[in-house]
C-alpha positions as CSV (number, residue, x, y, z in Angstrom):
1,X,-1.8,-4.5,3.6
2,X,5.6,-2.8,13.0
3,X,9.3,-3.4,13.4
4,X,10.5,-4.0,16.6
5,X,13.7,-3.1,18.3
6,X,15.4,-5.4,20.8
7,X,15.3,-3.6,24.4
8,X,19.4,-3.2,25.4
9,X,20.8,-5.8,27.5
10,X,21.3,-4.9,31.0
11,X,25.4,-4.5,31.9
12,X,26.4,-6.6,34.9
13,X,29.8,-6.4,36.1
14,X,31.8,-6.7,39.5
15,X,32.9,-3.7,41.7
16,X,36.3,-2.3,41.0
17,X,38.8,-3.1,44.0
18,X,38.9,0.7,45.3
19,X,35.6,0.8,45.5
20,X,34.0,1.2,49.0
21,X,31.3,-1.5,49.6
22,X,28.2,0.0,51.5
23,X,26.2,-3.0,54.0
24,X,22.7,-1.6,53.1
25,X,19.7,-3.4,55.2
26,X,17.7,-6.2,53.1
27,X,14.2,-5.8,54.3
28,X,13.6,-2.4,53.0
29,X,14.9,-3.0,49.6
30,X,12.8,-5.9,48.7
31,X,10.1,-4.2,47.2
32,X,12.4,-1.8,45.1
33,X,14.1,-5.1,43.7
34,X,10.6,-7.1,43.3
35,X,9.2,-3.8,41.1
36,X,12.4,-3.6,39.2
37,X,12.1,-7.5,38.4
38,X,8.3,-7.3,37.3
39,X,9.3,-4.0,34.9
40,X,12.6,-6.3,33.6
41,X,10.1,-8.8,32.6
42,X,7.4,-6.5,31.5
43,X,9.6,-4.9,29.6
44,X,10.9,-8.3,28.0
45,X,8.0,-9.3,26.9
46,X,6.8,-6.1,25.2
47,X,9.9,-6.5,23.1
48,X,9.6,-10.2,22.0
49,X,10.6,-10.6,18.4
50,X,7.1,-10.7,16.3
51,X,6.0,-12.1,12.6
52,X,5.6,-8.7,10.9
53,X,2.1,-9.6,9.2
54,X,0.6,-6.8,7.1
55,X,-1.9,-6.2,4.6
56,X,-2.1,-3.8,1.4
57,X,-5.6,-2.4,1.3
58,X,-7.5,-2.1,-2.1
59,X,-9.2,1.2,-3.3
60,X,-12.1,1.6,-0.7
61,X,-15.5,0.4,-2.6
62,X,-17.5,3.3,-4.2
63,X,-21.2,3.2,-4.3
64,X,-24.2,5.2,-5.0
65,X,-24.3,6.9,-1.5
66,X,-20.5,7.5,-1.3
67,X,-17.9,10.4,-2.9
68,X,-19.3,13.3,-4.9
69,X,-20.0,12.3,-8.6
70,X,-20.4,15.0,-11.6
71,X,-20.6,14.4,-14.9
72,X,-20.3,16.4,-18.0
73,X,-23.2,15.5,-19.5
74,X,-27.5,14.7,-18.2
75,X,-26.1,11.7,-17.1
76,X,-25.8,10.1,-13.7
77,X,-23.4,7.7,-12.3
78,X,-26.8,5.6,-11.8
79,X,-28.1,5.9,-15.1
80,X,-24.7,4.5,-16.6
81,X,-26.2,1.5,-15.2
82,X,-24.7,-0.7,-11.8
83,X,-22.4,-3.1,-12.4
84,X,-24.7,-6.6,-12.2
85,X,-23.5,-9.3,-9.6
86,X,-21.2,-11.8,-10.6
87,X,-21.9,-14.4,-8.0
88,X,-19.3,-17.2,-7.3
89,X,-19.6,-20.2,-5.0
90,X,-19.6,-20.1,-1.2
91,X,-16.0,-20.9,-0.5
92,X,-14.7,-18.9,-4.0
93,X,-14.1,-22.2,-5.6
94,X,-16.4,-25.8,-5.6
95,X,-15.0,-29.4,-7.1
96,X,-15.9,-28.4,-10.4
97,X,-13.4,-25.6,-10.7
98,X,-11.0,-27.9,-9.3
99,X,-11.6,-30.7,-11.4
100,X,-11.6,-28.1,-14.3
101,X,-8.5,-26.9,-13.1
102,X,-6.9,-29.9,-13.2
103,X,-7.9,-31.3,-16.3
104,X,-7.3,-27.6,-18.5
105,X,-4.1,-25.6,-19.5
106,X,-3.9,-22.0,-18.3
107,X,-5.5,-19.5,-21.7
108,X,-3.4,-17.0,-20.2
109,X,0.3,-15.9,-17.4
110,X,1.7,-13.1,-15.5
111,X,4.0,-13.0,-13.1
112,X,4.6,-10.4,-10.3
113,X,4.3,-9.6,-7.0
114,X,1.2,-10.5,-4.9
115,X,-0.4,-9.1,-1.2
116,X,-3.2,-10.0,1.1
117,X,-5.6,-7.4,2.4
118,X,-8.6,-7.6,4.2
119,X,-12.2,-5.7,4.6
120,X,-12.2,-2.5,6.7
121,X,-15.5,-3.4,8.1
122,X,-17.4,-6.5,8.6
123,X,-20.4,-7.0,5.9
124,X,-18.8,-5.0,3.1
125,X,-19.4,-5.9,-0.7
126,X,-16.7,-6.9,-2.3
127,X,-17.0,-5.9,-6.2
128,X,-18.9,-8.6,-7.4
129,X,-21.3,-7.5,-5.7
130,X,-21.1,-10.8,-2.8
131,X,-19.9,-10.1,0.5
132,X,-16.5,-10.3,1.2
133,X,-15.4,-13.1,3.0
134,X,-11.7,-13.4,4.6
135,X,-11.8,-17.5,4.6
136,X,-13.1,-17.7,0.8
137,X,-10.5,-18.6,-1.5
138,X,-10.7,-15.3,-4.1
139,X,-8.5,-12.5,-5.4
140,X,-8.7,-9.1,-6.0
141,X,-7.6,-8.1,-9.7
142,X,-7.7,-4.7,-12.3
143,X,-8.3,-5.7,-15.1
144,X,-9.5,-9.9,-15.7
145,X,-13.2,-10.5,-15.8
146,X,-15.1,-10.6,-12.6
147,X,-15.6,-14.4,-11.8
148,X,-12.6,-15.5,-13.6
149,X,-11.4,-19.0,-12.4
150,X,-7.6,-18.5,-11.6
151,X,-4.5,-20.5,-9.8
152,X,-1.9,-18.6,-8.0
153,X,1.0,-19.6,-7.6
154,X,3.9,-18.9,-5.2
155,X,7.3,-18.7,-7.1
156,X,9.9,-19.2,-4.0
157,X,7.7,-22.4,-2.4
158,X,5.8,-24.0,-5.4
159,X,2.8,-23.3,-3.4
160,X,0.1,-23.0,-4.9
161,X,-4.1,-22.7,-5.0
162,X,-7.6,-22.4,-7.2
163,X,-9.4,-19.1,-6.9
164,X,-12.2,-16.6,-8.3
165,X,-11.6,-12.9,-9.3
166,X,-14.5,-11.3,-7.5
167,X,-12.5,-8.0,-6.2
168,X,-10.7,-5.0,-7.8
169,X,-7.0,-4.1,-6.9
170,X,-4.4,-3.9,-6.0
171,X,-4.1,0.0,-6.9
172,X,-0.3,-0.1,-5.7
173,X,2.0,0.1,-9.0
174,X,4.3,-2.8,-9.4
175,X,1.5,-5.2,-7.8
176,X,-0.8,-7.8,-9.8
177,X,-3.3,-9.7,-7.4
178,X,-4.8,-9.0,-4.0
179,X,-5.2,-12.2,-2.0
180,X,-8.1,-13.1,1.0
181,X,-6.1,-14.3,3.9
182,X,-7.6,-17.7,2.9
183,X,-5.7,-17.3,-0.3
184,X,-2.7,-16.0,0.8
185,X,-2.5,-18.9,3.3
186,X,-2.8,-21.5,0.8
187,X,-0.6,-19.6,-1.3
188,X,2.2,-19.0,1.8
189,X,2.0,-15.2,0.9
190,X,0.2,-14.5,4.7
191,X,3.1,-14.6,6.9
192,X,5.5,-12.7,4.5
193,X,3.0,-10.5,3.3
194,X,3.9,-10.1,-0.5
195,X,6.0,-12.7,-2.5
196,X,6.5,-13.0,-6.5
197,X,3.5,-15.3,-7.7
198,X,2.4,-16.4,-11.2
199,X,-1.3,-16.3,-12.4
200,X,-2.5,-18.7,-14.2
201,X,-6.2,-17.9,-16.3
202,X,-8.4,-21.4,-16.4
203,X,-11.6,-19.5,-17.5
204,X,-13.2,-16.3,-17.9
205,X,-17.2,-15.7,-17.7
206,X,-16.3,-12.9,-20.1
207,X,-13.7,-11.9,-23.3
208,X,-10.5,-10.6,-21.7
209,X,-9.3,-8.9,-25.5
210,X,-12.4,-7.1,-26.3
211,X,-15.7,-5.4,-24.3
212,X,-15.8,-5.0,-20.8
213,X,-16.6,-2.0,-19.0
214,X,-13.5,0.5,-18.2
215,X,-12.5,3.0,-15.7
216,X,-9.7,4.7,-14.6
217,X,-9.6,4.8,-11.0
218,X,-6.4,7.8,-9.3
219,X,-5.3,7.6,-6.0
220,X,-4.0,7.6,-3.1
221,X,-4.1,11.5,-2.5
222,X,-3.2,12.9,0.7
223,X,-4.9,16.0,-0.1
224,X,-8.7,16.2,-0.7
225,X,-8.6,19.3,-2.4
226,X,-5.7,17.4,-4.9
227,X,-8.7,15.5,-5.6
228,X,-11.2,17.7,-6.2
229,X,-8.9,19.4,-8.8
230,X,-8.2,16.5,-10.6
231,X,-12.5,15.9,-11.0
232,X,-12.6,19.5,-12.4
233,X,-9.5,19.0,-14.6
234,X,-11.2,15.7,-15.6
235,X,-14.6,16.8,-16.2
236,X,-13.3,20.0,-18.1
237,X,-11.0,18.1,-20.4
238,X,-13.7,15.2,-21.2
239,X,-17.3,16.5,-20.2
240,X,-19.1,13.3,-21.7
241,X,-17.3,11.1,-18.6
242,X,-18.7,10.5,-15.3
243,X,-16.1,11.4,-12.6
244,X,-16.3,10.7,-8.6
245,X,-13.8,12.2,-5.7
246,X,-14.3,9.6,-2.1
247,X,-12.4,9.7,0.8
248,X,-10.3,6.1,1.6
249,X,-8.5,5.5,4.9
250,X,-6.3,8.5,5.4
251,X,-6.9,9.3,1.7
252,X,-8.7,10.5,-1.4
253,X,-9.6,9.0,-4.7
254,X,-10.7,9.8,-7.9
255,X,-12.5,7.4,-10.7
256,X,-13.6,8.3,-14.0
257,X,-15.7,6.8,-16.1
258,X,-15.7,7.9,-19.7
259,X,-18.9,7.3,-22.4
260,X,-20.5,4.0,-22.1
261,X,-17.3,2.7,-20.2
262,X,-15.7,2.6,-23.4
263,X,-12.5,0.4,-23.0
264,X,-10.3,2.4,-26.0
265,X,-10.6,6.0,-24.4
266,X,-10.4,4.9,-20.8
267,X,-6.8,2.9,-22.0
268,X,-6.4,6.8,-23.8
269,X,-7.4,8.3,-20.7
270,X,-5.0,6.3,-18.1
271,X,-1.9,6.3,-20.7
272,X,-2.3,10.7,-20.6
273,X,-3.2,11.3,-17.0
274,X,-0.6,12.9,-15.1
275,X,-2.4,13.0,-10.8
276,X,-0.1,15.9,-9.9
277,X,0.6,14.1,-6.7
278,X,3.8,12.2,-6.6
279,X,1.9,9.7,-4.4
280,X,-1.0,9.4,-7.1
281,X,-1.2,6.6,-10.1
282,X,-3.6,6.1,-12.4
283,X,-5.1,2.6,-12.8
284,X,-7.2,1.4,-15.4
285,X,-9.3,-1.1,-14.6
286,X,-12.4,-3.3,-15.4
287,X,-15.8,-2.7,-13.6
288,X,-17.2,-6.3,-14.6
């Protein structure tokens, strides 16, 4: 996923001895000093000291009716075939994946730094194909398995909570997971916004070493037609990928999609890419 500045006390003092005191009549200034008060306290409470509470939004989701895809070849982003549902249980996790949880060692650790975000409109998919629900206990990640069974937890307060993988993000360098602000809650990462959390793997529907299917998704830009450079650059330079340019919030994004979402060259492709936008990274990252 405002600071706020403390309004400037007002200076009261007494009248220096010289000074010439001037017996003005009450009545008529009551209303000026009744509208001053009400603006005083206005004014008060507009500058109360608030939580700062933000979120980092994900990549926006790309689907068949959004961005401009091309590809190199007679193939479509369609025909490289949709990514199926992963479907995970109402809630993100049930009491089997907490008894699993409980009774299993973590196959696999990370540690880094962890935000909430939230959907930019009600009903959207998330990208496991569900939709995305702000009191289910689930994560956005790049690169694990969709579905993947998963405990975060918070470094600093020993905090801690079971979730599913059903989202992809966060595509801000230095950042691991993406947390629902039921996560993040349970987690104590809501009111701070980002804290230092480890990740803990419990089970994966899918291989995390080998297969998957691989993109590389570029972004933010701030100029669309930084984008649409990049997709010509990219289509030029591998003409067998599929490549789409879509507009985010404020911004503009690129994925690619080489040959049969071959793993190997989109790791090539992400390690070589240079945006051309100091703003841009290049993120490789798992579509299922």
């Amino acid at each position: 996923m405002s600071q706020t500045q403390m309004s400037q006390p007002l200076q009261f003092g007494f009248l220096p001895r010289t000074a010439t005191r001037i017996k003005l009549p009450l009545l008529p200034l009551l209303p000026a000093l009744l509208s001053l008060t009400i603006l005083f306290a206005a004014g008060c409470g507009h500058h109360q000291k608030q939580v700062q509470v933000s979120s980092q939004q994900t990549a926006p989701q790309v689907n068949s009716h959004s961005g401009s895809a091309s590809s190199g070849s007679s193939d479509s982003t369609q025909s490289r075939g949709r990514i199926p549902i992963t479907p995970v249980p109402p809630g993100g996790v049930d009491e089997a994946d907490l008894k699993y949880v409980r009774s299993h060692r973590p196959i696999y650790s990370e540690q880094g730094l962890a935000t909430w975000y939230t959907a930019p409109y009600k009903g959207r998919k998330a990208a496991n194909g569900q939709v995305f629900s702000d009191s289910a206990l689930t994560a956005a990640h790049r690169t694990l398995p969709m579905g993947s069974l998963v405990t975060v937890t918070n470094l600093k307060t020993g905090q801690s909570s079971a979730m599913r993988i059903t989202d992809r993000g966060p595509f801000v360098d230095g950042r691991i997971v993406d947390l629902t602000i039921a996560s993040a809650k349970a987690t104590g990462v809501y009111r701070v916004g980002t804290a230092q959390v480890r990740v803990d793997v419990f089970q994966t529907p899918k291989p995390m070493d080998r297969g998957g299917r691989w993109c590389v998704q570029i972004g933010a830009f701030k100029s669309e037609n930084r984008a649409v450079k990049l997709k010509r650059d990219l289509l030029h330079k591998y003409p067998d990928s599929t490549v789409i340019e879509f507009p985010g919030q404020d911004s503009y994004w690129v994925r690619i999609r080489p040959m049969g979402d071959n793993r190997e060259q989109a790791e090539s492709i992400a390690r070589h890419l240079r945006p051309g936008e100091p703003e841009a990274e290049a993120f490789l990252t798992r579509l299922d």
